[in-house]
PDB file of N, CA, C and O in Angstrom:
ATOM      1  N   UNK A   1      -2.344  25.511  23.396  1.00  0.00           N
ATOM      2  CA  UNK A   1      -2.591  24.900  22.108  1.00  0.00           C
ATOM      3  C   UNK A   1      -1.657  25.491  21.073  1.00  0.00           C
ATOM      4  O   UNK A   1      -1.145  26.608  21.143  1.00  0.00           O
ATOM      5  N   UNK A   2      -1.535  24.809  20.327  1.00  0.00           N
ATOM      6  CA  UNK A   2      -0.589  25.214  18.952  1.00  0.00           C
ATOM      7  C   UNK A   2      -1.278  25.365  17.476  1.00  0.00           C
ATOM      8  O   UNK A   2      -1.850  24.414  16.943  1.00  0.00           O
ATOM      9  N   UNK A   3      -1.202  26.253  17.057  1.00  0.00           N
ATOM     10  CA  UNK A   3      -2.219  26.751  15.833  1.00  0.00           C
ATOM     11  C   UNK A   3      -1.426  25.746  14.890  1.00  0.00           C
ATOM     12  O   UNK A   3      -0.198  25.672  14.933  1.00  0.00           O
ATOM     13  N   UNK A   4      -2.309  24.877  13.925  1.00  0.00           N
ATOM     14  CA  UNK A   4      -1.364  24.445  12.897  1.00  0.00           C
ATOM     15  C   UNK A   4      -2.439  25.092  12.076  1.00  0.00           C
ATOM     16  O   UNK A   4      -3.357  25.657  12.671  1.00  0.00           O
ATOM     17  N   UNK A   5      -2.400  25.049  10.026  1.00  0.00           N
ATOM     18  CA  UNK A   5      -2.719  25.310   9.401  1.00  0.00           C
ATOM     19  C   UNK A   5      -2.448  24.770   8.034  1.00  0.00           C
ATOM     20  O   UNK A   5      -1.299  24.965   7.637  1.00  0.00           O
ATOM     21  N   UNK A   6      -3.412  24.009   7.068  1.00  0.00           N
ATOM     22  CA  UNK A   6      -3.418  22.790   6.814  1.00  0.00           C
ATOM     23  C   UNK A   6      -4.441  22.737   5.554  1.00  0.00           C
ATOM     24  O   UNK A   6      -5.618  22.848   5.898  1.00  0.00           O
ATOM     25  N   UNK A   7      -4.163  22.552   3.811  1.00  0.00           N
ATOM     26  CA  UNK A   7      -5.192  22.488   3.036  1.00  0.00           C
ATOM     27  C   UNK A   7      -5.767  21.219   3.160  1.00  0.00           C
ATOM     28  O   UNK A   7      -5.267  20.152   3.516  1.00  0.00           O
ATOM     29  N   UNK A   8      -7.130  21.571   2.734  1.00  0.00           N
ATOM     30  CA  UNK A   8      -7.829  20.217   2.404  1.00  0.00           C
ATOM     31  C   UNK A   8      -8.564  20.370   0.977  1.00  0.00           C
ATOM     32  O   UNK A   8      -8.666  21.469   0.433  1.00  0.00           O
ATOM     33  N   UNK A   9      -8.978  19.391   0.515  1.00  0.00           N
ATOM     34  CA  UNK A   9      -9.787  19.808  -0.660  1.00  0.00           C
ATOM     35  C   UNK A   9     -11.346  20.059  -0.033  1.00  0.00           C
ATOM     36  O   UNK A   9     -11.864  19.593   0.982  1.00  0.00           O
ATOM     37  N   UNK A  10     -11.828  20.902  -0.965  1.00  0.00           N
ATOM     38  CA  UNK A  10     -13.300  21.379  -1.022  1.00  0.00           C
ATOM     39  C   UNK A  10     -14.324  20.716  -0.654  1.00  0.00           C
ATOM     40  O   UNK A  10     -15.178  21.158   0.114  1.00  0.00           O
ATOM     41  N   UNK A  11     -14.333  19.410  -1.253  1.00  0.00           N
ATOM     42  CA  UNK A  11     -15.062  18.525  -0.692  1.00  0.00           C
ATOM     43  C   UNK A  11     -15.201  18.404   1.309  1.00  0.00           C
ATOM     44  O   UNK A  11     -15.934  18.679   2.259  1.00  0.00           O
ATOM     45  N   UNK A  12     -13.922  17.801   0.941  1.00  0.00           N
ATOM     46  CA  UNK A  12     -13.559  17.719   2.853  1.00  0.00           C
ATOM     47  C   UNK A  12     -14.061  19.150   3.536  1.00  0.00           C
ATOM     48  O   UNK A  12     -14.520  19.179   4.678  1.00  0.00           O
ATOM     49  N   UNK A  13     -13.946  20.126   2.850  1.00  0.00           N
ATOM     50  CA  UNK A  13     -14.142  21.187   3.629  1.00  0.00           C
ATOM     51  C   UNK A  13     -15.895  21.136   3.749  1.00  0.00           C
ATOM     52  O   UNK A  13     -16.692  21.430   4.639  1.00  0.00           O
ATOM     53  N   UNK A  14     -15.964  20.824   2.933  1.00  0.00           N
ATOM     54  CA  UNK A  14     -17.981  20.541   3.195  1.00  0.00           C
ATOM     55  C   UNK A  14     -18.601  19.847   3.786  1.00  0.00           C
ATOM     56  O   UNK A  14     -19.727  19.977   4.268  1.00  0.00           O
ATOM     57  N   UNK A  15     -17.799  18.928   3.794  1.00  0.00           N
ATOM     58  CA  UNK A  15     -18.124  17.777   4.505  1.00  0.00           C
ATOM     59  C   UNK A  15     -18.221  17.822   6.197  1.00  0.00           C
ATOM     60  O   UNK A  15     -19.153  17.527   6.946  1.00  0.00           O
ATOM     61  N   UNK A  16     -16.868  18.315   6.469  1.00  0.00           N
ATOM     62  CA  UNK A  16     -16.352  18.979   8.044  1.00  0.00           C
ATOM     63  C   UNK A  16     -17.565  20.147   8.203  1.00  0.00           C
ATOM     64  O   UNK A  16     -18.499  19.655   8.837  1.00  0.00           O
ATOM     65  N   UNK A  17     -17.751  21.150   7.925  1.00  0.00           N
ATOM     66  CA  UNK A  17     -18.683  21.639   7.535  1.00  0.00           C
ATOM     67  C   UNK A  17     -20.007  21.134   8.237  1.00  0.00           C
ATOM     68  O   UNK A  17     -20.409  21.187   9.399  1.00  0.00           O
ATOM     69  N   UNK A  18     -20.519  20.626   7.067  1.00  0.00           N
ATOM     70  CA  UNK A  18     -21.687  19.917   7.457  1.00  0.00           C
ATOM     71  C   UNK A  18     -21.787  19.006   8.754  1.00  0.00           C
ATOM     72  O   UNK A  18     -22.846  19.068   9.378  1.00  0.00           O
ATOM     73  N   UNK A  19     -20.858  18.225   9.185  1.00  0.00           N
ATOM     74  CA  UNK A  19     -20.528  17.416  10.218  1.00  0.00           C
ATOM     75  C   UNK A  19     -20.458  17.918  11.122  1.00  0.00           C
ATOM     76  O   UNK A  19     -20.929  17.279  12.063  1.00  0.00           O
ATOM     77  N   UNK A  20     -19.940  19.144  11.424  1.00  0.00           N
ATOM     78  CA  UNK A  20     -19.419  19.716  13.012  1.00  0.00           C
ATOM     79  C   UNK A  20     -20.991  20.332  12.864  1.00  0.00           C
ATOM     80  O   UNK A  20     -21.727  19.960  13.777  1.00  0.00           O
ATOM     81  N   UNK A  21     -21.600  21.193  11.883  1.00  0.00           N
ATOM     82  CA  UNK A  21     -22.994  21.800  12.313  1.00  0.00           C
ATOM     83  C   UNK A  21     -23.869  20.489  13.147  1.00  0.00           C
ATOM     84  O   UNK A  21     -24.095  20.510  14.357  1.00  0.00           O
ATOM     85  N   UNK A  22     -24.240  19.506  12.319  1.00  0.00           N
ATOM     86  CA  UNK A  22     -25.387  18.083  12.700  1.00  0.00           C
ATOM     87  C   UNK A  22     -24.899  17.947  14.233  1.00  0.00           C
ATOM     88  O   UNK A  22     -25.610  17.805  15.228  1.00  0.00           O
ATOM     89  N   UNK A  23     -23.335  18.039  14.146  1.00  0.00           N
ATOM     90  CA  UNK A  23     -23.015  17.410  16.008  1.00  0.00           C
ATOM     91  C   UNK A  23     -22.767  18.411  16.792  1.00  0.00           C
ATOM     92  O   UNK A  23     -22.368  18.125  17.921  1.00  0.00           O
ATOM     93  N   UNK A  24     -22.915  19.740  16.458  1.00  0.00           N
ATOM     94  CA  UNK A  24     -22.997  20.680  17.155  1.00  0.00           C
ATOM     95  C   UNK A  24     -21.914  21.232  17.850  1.00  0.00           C
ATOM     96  O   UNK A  24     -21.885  21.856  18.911  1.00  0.00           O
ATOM     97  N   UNK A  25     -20.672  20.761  16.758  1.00  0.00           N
ATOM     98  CA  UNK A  25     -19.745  21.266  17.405  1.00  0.00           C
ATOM     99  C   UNK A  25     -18.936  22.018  16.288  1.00  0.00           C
ATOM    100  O   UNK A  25     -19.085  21.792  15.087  1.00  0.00           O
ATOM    101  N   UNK A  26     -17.943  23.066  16.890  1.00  0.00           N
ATOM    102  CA  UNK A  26     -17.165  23.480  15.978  1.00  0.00           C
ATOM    103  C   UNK A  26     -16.283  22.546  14.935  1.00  0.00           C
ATOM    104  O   UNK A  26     -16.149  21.329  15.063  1.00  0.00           O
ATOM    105  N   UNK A  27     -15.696  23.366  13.856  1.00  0.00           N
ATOM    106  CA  UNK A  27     -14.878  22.185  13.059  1.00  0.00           C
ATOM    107  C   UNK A  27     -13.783  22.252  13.854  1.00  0.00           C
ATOM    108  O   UNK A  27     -13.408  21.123  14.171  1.00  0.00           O
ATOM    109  N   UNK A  28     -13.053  23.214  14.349  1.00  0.00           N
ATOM    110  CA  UNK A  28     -11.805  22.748  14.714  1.00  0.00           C
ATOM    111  C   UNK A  28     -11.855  21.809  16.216  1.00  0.00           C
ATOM    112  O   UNK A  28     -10.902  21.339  16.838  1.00  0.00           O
ATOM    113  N   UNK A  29     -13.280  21.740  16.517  1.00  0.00           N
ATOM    114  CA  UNK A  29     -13.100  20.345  17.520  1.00  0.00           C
ATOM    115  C   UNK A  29     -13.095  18.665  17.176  1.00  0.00           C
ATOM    116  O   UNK A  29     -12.553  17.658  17.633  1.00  0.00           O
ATOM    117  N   UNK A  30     -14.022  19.004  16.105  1.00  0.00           N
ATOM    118  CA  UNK A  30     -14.321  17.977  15.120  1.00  0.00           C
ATOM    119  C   UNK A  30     -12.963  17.532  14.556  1.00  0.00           C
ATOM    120  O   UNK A  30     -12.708  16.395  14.953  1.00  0.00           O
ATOM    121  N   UNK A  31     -11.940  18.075  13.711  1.00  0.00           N
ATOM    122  CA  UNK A  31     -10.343  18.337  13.525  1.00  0.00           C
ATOM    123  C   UNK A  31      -9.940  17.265  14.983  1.00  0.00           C
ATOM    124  O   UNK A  31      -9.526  16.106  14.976  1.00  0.00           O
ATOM    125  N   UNK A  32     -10.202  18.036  15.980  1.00  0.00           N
ATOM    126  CA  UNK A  32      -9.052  17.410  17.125  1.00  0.00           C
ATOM    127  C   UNK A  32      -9.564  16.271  17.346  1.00  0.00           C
ATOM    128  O   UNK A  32      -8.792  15.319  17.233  1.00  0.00           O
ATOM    129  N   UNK A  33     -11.210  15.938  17.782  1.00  0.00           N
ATOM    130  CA  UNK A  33     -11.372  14.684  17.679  1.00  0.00           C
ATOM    131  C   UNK A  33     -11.015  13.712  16.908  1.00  0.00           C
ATOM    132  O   UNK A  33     -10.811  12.591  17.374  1.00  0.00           O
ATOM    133  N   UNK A  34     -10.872  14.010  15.500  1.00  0.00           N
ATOM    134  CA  UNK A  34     -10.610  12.721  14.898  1.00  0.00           C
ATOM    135  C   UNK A  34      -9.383  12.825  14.592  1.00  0.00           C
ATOM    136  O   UNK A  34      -8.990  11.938  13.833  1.00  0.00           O
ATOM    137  N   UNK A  35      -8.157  14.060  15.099  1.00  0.00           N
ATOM    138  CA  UNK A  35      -7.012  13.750  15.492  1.00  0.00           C
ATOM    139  C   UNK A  35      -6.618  12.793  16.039  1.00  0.00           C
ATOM    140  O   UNK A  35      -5.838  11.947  15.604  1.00  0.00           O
ATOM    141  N   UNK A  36      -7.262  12.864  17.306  1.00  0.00           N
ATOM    142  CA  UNK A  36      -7.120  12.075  18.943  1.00  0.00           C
ATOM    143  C   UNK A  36      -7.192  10.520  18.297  1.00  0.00           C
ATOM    144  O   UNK A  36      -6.446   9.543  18.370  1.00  0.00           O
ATOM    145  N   UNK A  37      -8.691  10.841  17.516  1.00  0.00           N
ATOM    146  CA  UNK A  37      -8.732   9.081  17.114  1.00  0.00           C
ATOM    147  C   UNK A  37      -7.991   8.406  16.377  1.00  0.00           C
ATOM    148  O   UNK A  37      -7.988   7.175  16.341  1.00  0.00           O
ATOM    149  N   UNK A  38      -7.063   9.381  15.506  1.00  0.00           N
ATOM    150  CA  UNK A  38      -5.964   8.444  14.414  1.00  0.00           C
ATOM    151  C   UNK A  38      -4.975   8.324  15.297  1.00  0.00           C
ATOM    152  O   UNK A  38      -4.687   7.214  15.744  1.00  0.00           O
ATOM    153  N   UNK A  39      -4.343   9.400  15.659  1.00  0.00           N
ATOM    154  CA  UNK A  39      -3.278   8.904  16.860  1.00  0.00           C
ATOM    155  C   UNK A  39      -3.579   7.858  17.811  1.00  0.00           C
ATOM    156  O   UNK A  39      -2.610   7.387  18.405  1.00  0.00           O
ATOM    157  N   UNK A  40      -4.856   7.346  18.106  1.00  0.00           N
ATOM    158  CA  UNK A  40      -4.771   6.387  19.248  1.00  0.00           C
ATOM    159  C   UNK A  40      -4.215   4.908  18.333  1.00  0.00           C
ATOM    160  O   UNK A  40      -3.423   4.184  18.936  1.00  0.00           O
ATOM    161  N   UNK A  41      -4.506   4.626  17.358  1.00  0.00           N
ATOM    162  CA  UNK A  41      -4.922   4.078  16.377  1.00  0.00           C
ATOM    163  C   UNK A  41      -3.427   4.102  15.761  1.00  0.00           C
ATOM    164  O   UNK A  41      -2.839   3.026  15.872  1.00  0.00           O
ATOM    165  N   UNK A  42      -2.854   4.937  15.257  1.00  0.00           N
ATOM    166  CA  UNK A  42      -1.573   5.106  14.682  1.00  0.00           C
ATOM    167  C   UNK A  42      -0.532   4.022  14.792  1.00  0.00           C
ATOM    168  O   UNK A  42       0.119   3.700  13.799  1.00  0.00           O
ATOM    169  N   UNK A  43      -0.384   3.552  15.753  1.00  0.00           N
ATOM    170  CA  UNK A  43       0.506   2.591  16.190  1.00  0.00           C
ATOM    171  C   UNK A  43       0.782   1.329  15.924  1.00  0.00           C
ATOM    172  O   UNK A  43       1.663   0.581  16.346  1.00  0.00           O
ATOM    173  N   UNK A  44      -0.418   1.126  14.877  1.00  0.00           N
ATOM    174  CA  UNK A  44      -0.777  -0.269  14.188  1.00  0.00           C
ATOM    175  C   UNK A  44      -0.567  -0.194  12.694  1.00  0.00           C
ATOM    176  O   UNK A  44      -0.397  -1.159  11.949  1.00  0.00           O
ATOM    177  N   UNK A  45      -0.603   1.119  12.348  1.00  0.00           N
ATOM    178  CA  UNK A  45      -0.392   1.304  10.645  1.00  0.00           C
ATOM    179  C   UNK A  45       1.646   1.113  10.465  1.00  0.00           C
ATOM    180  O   UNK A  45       2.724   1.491  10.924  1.00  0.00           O
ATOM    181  N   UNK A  46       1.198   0.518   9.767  1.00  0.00           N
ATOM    182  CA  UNK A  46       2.863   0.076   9.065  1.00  0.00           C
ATOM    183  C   UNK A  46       3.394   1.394   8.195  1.00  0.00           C
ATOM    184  O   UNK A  46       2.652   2.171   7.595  1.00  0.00           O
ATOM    185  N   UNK A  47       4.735   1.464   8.257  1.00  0.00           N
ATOM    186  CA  UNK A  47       5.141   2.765   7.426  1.00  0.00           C
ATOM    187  C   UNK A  47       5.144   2.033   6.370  1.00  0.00           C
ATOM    188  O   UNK A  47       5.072   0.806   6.322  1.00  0.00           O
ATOM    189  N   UNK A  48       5.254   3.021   5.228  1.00  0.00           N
ATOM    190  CA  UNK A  48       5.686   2.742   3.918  1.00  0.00           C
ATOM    191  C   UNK A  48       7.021   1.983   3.507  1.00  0.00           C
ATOM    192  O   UNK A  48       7.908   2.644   4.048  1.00  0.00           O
ATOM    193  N   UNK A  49       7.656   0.842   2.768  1.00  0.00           N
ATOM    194  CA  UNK A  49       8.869   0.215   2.695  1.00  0.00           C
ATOM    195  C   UNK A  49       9.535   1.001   1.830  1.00  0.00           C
ATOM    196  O   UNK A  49       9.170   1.198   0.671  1.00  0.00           O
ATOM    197  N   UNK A  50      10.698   1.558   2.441  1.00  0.00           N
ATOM    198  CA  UNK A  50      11.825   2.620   1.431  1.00  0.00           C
ATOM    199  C   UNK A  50      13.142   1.990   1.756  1.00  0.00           C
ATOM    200  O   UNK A  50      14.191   2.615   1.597  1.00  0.00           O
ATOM    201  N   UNK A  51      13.115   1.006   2.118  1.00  0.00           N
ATOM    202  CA  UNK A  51      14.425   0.283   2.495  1.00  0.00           C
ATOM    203  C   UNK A  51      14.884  -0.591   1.267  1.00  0.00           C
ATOM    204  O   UNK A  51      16.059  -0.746   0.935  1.00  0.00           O
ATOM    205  N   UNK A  52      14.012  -1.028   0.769  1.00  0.00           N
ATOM    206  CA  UNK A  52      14.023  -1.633  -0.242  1.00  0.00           C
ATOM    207  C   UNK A  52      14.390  -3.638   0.588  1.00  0.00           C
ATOM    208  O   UNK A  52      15.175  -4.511   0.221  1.00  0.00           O
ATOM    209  N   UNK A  53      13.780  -3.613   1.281  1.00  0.00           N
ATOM    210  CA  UNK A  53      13.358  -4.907   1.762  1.00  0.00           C
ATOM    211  C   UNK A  53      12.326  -5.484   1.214  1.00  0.00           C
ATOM    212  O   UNK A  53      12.325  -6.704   1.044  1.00  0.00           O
ATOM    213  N   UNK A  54      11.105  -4.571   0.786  1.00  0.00           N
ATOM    214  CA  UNK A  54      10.347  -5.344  -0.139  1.00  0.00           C
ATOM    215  C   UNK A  54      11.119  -6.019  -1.170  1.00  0.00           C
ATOM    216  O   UNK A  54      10.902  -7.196  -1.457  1.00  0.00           O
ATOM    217  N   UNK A  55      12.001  -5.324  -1.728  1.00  0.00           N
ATOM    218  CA  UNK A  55      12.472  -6.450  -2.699  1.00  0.00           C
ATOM    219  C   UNK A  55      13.366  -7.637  -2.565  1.00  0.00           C
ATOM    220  O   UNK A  55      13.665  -8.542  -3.344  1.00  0.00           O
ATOM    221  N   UNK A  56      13.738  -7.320  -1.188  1.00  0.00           N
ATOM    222  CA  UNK A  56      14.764  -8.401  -0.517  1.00  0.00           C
ATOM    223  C   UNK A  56      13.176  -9.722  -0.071  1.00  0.00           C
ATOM    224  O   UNK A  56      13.233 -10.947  -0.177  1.00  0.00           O
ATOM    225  N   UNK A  57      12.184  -9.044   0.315  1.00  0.00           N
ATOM    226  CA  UNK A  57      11.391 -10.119   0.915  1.00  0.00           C
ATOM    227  C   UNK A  57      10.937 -10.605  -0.434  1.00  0.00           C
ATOM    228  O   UNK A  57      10.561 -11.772  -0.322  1.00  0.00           O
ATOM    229  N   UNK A  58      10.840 -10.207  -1.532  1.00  0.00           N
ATOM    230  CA  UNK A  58      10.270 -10.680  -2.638  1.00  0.00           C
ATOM    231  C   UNK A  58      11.207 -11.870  -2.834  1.00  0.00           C
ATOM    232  O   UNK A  58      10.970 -13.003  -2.416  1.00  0.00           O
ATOM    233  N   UNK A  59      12.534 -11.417  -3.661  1.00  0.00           N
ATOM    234  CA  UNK A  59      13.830 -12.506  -3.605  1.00  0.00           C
ATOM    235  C   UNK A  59      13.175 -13.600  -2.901  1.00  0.00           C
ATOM    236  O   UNK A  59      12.819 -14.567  -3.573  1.00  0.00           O
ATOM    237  N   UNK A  60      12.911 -13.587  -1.345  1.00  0.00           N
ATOM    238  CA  UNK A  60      13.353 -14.631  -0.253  1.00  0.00           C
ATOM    239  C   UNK A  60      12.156 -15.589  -0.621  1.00  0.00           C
ATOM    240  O   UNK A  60      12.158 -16.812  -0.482  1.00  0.00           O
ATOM    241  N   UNK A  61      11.173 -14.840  -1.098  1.00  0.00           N
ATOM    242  CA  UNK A  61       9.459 -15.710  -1.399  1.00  0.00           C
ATOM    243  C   UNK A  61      10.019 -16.403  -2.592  1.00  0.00           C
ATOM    244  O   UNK A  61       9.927 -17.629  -2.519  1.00  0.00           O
ATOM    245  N   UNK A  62      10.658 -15.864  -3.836  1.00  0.00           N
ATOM    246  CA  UNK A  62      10.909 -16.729  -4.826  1.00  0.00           C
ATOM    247  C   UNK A  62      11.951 -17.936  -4.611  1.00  0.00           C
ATOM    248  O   UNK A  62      11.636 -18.893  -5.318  1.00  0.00           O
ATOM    249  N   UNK A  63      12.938 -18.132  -3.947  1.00  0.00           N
ATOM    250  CA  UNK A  63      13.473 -19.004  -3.436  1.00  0.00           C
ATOM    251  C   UNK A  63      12.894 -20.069  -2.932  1.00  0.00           C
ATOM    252  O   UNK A  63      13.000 -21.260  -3.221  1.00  0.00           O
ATOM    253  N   UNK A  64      12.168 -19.421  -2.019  1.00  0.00           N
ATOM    254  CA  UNK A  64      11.033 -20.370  -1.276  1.00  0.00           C
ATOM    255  C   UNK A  64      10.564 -21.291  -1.952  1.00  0.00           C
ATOM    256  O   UNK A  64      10.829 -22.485  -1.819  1.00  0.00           O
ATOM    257  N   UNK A  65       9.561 -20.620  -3.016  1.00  0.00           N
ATOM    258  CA  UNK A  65       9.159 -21.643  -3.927  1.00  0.00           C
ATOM    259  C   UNK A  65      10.084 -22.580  -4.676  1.00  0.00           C
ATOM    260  O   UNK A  65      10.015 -23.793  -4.877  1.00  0.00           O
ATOM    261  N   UNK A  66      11.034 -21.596  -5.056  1.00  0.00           N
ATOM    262  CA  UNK A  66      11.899 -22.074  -6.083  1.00  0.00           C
ATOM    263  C   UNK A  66      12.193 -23.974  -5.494  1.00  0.00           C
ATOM    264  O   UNK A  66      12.039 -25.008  -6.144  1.00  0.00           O
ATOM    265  N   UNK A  67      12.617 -23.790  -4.155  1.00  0.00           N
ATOM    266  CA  UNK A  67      12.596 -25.108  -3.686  1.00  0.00           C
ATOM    267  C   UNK A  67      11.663 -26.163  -3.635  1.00  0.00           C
ATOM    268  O   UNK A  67      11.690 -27.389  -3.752  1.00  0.00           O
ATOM    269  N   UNK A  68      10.934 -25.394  -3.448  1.00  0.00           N
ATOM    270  CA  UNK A  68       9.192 -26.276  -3.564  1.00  0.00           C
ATOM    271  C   UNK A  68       9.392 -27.148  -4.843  1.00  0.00           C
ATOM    272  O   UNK A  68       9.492 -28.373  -4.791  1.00  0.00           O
ATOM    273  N   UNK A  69       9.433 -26.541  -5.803  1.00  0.00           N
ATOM    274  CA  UNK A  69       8.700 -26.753  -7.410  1.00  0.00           C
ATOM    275  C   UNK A  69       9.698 -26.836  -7.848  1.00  0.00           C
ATOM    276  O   UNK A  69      10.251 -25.816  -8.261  1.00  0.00           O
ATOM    277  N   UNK A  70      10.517 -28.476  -7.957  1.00  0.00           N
ATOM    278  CA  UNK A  70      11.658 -28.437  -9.174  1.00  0.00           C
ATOM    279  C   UNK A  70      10.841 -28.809 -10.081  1.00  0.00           C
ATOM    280  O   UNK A  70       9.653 -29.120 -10.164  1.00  0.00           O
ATOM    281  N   UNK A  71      12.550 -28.621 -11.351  1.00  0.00           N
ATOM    282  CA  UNK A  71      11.581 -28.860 -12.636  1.00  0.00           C
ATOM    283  C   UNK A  71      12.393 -31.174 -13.129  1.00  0.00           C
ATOM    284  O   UNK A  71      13.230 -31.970 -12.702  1.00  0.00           O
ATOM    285  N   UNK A  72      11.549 -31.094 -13.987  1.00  0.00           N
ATOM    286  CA  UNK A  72      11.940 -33.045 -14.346  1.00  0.00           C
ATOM    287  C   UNK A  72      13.596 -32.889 -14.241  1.00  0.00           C
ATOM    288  O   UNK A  72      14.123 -31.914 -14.776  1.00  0.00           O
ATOM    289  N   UNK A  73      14.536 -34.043 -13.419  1.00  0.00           N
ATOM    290  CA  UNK A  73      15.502 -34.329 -13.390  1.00  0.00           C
ATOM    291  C   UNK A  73      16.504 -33.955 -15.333  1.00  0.00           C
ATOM    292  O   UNK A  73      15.948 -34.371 -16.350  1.00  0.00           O
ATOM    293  N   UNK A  74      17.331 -33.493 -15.396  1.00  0.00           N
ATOM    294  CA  UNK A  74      17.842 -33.231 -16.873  1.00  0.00           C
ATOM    295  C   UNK A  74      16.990 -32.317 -17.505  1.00  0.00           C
ATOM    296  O   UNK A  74      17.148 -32.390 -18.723  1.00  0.00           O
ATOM    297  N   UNK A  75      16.026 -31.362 -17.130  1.00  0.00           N
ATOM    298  CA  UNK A  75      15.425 -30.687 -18.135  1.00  0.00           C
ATOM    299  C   UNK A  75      16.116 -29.563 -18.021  1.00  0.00           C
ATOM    300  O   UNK A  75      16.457 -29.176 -16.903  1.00  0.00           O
ATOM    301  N   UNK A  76      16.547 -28.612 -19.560  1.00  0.00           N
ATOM    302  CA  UNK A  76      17.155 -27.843 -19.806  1.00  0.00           C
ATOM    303  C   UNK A  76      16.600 -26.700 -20.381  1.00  0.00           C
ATOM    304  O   UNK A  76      16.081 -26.981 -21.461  1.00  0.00           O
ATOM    305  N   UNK A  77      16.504 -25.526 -20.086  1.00  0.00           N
ATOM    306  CA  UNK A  77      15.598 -24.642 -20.241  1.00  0.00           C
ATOM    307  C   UNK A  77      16.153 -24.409 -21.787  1.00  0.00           C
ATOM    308  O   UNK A  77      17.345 -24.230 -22.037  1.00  0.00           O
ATOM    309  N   UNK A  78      14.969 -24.441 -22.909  1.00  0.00           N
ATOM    310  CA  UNK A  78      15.792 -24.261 -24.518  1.00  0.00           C
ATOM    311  C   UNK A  78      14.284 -23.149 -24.504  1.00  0.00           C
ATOM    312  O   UNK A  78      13.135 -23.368 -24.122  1.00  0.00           O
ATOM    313  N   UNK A  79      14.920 -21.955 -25.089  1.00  0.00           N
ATOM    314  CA  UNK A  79      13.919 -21.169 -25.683  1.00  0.00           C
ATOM    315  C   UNK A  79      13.237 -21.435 -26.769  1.00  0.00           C
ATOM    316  O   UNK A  79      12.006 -21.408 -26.766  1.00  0.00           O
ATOM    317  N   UNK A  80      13.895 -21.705 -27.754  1.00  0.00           N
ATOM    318  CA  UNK A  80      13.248 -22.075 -28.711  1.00  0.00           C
ATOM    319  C   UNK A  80      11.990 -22.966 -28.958  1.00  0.00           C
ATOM    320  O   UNK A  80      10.953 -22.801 -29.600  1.00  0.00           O
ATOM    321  N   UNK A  81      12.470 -23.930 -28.228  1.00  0.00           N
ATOM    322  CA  UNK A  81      11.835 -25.256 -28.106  1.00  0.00           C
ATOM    323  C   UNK A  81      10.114 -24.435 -27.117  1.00  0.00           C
ATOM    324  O   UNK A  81       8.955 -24.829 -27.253  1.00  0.00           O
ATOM    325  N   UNK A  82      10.564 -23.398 -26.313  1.00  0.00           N
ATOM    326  CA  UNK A  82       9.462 -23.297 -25.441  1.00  0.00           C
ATOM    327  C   UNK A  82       8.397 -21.999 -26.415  1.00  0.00           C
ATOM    328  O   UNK A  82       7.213 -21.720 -26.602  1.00  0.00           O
ATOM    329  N   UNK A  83       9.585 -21.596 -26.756  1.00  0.00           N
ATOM    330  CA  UNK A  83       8.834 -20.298 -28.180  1.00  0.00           C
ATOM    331  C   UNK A  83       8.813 -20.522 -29.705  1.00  0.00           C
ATOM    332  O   UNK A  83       8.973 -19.718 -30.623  1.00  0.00           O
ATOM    333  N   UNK A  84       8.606 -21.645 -29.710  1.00  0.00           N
ATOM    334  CA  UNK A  84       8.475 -22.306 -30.700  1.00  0.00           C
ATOM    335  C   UNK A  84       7.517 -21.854 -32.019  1.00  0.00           C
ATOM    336  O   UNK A  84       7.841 -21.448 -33.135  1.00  0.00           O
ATOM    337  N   UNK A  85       6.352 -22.073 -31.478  1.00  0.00           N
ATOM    338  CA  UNK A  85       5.052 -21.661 -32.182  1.00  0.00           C
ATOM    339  C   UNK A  85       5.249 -19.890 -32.186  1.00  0.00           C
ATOM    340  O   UNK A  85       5.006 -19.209 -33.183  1.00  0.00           O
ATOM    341  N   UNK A  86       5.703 -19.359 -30.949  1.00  0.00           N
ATOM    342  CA  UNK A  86       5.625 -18.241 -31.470  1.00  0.00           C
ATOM    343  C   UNK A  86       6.624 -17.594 -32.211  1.00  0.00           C
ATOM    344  O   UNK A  86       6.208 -16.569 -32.752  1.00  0.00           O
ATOM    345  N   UNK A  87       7.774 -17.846 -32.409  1.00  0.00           N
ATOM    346  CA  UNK A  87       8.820 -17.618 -33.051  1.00  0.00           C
ATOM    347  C   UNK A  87       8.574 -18.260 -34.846  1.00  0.00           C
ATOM    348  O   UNK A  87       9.283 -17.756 -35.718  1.00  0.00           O
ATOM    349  N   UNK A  88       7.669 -19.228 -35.189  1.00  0.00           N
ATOM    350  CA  UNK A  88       7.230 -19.634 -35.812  1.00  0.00           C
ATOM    351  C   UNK A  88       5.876 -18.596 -36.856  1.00  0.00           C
ATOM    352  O   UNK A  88       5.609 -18.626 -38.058  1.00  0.00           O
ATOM    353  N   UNK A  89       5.416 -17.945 -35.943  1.00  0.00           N
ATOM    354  CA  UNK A  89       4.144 -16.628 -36.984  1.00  0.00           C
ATOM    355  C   UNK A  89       5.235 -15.689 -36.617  1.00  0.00           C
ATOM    356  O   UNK A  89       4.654 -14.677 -36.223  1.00  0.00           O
ATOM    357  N   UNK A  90       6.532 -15.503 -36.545  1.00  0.00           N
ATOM    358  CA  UNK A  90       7.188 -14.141 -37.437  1.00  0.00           C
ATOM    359  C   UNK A  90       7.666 -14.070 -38.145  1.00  0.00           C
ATOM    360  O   UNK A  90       7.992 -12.959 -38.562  1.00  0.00           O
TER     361      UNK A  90
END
């Protein structure tokens, strides 16, 4: 076995605690069991996106739509005209 060593907060520590006493087992078995169980399990959790593909998949979704949903044949995006009223109470 390999010693690791590892904070938790206080809570957790009470909790483990309390848990390994009720099941009658030590904490550091309690620890490996529900090691065993995230690792079996592990293989389905998605990493975190640092590629920055989320924002490439974002792009690709707005396109998407973008095709979906034109706007009336000749309409010309005028700000004014669309901020009208509010450009109007300053």
């Amino acid at each position: 076995m390999v010693k690791k060593s590892i904070d938790i907060p206080e809570a957790q520590d009470e909790a483990l605690m309390t848990l390994a006493q009720n099941l009658g087992v030590s904490e550091e078995e309690l620890i490996r069991q529900a090691l065993a169980e995230f690792l079996l399990h592990a293989q389905y959790i998605k990493p975190p996106l640092r590629d920055g593909s989320g924002v490439e998949r974002f792009i690709a979704r707005a396109e998407e739509i973008s095709k979906k949903h034109r706007l009336p044949e000749g309409y010309r995006f005028n700000r004014d005209e669309l901020y009208g009223e509010y450009n109007a109470r300053l």
